[in-house]
DRENDO-1510 file (C-alpha; in Angstrom, 1 decimal, always signed):
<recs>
REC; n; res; u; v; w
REC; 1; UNK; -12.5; +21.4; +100.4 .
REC; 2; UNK; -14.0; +19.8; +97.1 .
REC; 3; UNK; -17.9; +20.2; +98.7 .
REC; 4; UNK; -20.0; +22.2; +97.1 .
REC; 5; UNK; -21.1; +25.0; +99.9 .
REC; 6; UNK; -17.2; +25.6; +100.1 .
REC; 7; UNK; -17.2; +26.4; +96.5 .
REC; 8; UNK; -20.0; +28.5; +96.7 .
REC; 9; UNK; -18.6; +30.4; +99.2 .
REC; 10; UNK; -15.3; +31.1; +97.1 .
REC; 11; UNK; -17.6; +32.0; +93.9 .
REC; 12; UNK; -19.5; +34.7; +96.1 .
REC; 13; UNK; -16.3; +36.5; +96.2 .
REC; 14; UNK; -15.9; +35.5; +99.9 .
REC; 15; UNK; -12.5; +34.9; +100.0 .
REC; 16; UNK; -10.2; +37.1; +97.5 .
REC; 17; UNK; -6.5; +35.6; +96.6 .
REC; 18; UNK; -4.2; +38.2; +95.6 .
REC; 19; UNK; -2.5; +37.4; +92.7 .
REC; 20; UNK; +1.1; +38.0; +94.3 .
REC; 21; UNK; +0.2; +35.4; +96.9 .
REC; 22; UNK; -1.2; +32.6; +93.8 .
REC; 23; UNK; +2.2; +33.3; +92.4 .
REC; 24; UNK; +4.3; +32.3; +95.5 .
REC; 25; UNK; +1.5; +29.6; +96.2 .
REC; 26; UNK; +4.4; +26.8; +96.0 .
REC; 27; UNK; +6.9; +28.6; +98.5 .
REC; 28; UNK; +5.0; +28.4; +101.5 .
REC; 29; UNK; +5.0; +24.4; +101.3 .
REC; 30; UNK; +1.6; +23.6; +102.3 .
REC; 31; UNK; -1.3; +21.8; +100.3 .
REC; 32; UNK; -3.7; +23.4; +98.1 .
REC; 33; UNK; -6.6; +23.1; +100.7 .
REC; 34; UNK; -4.6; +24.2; +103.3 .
REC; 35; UNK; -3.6; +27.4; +101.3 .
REC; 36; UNK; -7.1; +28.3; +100.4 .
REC; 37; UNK; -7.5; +27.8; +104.6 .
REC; 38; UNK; -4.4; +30.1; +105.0 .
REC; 39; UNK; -6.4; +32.3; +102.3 .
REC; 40; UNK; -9.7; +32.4; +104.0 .
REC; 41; UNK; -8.5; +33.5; +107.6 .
REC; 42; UNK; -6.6; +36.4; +105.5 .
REC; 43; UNK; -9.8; +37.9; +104.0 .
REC; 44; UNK; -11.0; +37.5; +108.2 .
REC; 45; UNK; -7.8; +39.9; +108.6 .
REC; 46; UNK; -5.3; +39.8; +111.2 .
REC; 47; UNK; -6.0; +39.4; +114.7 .
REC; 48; UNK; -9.5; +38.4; +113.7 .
REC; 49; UNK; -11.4; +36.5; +116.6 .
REC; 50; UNK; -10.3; +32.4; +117.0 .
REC; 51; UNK; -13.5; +30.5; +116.1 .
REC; 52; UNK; -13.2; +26.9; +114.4 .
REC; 53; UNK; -16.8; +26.9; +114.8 .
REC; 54; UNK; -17.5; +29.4; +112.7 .
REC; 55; UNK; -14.6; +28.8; +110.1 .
REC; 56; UNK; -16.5; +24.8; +110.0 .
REC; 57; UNK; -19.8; +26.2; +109.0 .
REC; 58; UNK; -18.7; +29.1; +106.5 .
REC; 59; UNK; -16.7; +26.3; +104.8 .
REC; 60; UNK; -18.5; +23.3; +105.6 .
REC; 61; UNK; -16.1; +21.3; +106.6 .
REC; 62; UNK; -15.7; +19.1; +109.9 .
REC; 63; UNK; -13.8; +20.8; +112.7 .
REC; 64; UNK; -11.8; +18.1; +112.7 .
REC; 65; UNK; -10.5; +19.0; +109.2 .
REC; 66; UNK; -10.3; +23.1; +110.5 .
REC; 67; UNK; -7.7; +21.7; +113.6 .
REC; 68; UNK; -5.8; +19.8; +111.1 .
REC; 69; UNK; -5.2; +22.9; +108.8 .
REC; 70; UNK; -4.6; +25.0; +111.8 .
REC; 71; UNK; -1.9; +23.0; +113.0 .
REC; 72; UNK; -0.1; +22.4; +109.7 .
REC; 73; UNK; -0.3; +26.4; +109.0 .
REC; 74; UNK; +1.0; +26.8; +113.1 .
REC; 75; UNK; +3.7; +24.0; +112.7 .
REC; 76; UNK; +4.6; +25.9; +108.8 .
REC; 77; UNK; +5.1; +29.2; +110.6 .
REC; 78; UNK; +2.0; +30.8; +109.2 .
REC; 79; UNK; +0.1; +31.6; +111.6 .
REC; 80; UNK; -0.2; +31.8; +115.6 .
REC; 81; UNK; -3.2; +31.3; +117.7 .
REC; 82; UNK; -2.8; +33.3; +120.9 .
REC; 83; UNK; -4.3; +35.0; +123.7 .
REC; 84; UNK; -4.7; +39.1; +123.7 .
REC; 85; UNK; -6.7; +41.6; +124.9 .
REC; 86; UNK; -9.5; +43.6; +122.4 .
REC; 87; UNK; -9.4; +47.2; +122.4 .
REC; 88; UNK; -11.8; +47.3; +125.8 .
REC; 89; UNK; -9.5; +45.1; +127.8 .
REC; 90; UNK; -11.1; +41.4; +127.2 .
REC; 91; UNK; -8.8; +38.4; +126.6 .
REC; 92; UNK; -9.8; +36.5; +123.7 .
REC; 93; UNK; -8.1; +34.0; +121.6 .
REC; 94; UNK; -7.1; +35.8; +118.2 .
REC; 95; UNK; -5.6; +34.3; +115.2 .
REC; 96; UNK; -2.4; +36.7; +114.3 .
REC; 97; UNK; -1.2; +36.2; +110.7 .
REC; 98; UNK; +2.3; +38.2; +111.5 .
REC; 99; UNK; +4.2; +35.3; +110.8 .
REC; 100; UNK; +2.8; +34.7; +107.0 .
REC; 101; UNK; +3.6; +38.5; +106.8 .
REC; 102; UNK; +6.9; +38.1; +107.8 .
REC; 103; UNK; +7.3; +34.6; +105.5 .
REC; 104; UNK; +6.2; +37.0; +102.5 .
REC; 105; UNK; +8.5; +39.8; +102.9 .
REC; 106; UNK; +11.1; +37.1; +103.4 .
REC; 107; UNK; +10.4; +35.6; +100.0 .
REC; 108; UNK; +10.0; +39.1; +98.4 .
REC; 109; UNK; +13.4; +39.6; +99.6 .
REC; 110; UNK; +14.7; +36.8; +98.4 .
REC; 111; UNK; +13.1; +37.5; +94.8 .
REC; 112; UNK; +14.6; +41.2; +94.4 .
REC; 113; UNK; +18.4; +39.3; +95.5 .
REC; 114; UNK; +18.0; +36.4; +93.1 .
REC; 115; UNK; +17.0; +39.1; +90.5 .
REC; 116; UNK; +19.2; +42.0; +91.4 .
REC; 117; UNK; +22.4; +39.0; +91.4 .
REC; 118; UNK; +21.0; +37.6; +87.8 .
REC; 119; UNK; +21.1; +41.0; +86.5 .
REC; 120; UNK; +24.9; +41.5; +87.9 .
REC; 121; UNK; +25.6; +38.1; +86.2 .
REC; 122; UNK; +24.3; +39.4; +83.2 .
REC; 123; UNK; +27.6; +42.0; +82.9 .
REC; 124; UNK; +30.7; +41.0; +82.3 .
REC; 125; UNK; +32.5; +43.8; +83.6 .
REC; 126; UNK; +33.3; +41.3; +86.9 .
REC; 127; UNK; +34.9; +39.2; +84.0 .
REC; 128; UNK; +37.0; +41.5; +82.3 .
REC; 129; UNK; +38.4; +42.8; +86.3 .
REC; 130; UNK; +39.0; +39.5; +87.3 .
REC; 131; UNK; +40.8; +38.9; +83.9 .
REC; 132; UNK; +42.4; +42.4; +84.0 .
REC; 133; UNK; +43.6; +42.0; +88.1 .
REC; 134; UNK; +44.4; +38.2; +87.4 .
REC; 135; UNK; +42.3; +36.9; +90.3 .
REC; 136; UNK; +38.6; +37.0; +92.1 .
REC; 137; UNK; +37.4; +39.9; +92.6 .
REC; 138; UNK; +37.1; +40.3; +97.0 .
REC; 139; UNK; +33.5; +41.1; +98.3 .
REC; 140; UNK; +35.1; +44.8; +98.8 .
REC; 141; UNK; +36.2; +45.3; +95.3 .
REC; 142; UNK; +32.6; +43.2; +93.9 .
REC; 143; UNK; +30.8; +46.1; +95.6 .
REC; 144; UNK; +32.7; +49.1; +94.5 .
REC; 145; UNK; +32.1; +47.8; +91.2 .
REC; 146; UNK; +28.5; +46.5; +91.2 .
REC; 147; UNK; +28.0; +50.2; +92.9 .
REC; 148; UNK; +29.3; +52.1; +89.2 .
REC; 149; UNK; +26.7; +50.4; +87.4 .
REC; 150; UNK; +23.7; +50.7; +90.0 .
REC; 151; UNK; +24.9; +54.2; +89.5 .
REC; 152; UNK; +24.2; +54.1; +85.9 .
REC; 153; UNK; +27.4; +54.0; +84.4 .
REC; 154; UNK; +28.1; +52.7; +81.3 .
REC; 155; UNK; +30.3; +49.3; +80.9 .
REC; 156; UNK; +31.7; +50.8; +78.0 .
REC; 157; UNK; +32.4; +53.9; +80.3 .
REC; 158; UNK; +34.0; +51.3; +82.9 .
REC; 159; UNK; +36.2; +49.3; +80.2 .
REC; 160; UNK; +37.7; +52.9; +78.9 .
REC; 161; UNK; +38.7; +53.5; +82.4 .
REC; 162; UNK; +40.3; +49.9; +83.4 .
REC; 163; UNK; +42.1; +50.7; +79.9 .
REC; 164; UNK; +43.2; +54.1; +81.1 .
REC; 165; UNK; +44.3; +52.4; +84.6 .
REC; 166; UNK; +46.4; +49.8; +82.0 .
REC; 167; UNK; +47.8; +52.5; +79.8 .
REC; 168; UNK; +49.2; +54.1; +83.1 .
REC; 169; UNK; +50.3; +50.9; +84.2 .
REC; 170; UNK; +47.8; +50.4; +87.1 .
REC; 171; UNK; +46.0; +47.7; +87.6 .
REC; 172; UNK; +44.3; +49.1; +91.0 .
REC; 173; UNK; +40.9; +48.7; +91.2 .
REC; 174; UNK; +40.3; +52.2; +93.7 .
REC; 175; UNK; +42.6; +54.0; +90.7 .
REC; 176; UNK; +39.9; +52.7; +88.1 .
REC; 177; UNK; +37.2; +54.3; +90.5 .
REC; 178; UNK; +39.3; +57.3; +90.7 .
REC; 179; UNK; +39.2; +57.6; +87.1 .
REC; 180; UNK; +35.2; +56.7; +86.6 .
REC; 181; UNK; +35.2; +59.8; +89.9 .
REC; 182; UNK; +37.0; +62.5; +88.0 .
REC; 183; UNK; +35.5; +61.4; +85.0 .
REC; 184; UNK; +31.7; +62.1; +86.3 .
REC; 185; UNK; +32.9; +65.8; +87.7 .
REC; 186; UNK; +33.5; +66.7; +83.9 .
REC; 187; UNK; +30.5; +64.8; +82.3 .
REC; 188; UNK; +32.5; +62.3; +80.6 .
REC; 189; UNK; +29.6; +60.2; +80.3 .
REC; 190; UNK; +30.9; +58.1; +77.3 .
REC; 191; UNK; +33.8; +56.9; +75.4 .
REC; 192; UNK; +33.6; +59.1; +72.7 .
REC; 193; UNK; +34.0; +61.9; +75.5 .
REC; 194; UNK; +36.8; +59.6; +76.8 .
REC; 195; UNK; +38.5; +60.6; +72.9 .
REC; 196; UNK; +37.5; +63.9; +72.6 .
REC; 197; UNK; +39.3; +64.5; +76.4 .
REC; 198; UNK; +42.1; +62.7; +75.2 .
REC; 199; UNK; +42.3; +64.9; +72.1 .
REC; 200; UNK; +42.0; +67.9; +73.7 .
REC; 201; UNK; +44.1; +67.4; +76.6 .
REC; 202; UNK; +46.7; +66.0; +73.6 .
REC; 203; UNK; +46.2; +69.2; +71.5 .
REC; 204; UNK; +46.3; +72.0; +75.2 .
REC; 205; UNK; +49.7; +69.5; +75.9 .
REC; 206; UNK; +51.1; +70.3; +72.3 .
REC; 207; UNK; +50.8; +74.0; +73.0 .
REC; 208; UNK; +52.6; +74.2; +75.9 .
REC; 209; UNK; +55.5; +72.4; +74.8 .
REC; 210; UNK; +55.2; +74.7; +71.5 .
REC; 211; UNK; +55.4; +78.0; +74.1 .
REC; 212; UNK; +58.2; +76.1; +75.5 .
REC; 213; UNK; +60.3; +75.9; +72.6 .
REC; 214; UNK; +59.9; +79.6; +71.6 .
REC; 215; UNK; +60.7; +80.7; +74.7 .
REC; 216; UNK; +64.4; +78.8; +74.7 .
REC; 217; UNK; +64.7; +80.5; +71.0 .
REC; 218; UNK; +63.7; +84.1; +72.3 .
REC; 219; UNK; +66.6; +83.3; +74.9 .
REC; 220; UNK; +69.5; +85.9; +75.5 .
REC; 221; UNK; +71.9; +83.6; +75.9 .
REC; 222; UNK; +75.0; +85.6; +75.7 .
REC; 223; UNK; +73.2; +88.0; +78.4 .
REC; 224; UNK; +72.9; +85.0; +80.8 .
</recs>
């Protein structure tokens, strides 16, 4: 596609690329020429009418060359030539671009889990459980924890809690969630509400032992 009248035809604004599509250019495994092919039958739109004729003279280019770019783009999964019926019941040979659709969401998919696992990899709150528990965390246990922070909580949040489960001498990964649970019913959203809980649950504990202690002095003991 290096002739001059295929050029033109790009310049005119003929064919638009979207730049998601230049950007994943490489995945799709095909030649440059073949992509800008792959290009031009998008801008025609899906299910538009199979014509290698026409698709020789708006590029000007052999049809030899057009049969050799459909095939690659058929054998690649791209595209399917096949035969349907229009909208008034005639059977005509259509070019359906469901596949490249298909390939793209794929791809997209396939992006979002690469980036959604680099992010995970980018915490070490895995580390410090699998250091904590000893071992690798299972798929269950990766999940339950990878779901507290898509959750938004905090890893300082989670580390106070695996301490907590330490401190009370379990090292039980459902008891940590337990605590993160009980936790978010009382906005404890940080550690320094993690202290000031502490404290106060330290300071309403000191009281009641106080009331305790009065009460066995205030005792009648010869009356009992």
């Amino acid at each position: 596609m290096k002739n001059s009248k295929f050029l033109e035809f790009f310049k005119d604004g003929n064919i638009v690329i979207p730049l998601y599509f230049m950007k994943r250019f490489s995945e799709f495994k095909i030649t440059a020429d073949e992509f800008l092919f792959l290009m031009y039958l998008y801008n025609l739109g899906d299910k538009s009418v199979f014509n290698p004729q026409k698709y020789s003279e708006d590029l000007n280019i052999t049809l030899l060359e057009i049969m050799s770019y459909i095939t690659v783009l058929s054998d690649r999964g791209l595209i399917r030539v096949e035969v349907v019926k229009d909208d008034k019941g005639v059977m005509e040979e259509k070019i359906l671009l469901d596949s490249f659709y298909s390939k793209l969401s794929l791809i997209s998919m396939d992006e979002a889990v690469q980036e959604e696992k680099s992010n995970n990899e980018n915490s070490d709150i895995f580390d410090v459980l699998q250091k904590e528990f000893g071992r690798t965390l299972s798929p269950m246990e990766y999940e339950i924890s990878k779901a507290w922070l898509d959750n938004g909580v905090s890893e300082d949040l989670i580390k106070e809690a695996i301490k907590e489960a330490t401190y009370n001498g379990v090292s039980n990964l459902r008891y940590i969630d337990k605590i993160l649970y009980e936790w978010g019913k009382n906005n404890i959203k940080t550690p320094g509400d993690v202290e000031k809980n502490r404290r106060l649950r330290k300071e309403e504990k000191e009281k009641i032992d106080k009331d305790v202690d009065m009460e066995i002095v205030d005792w009648n003991w010869f009356d009992e």
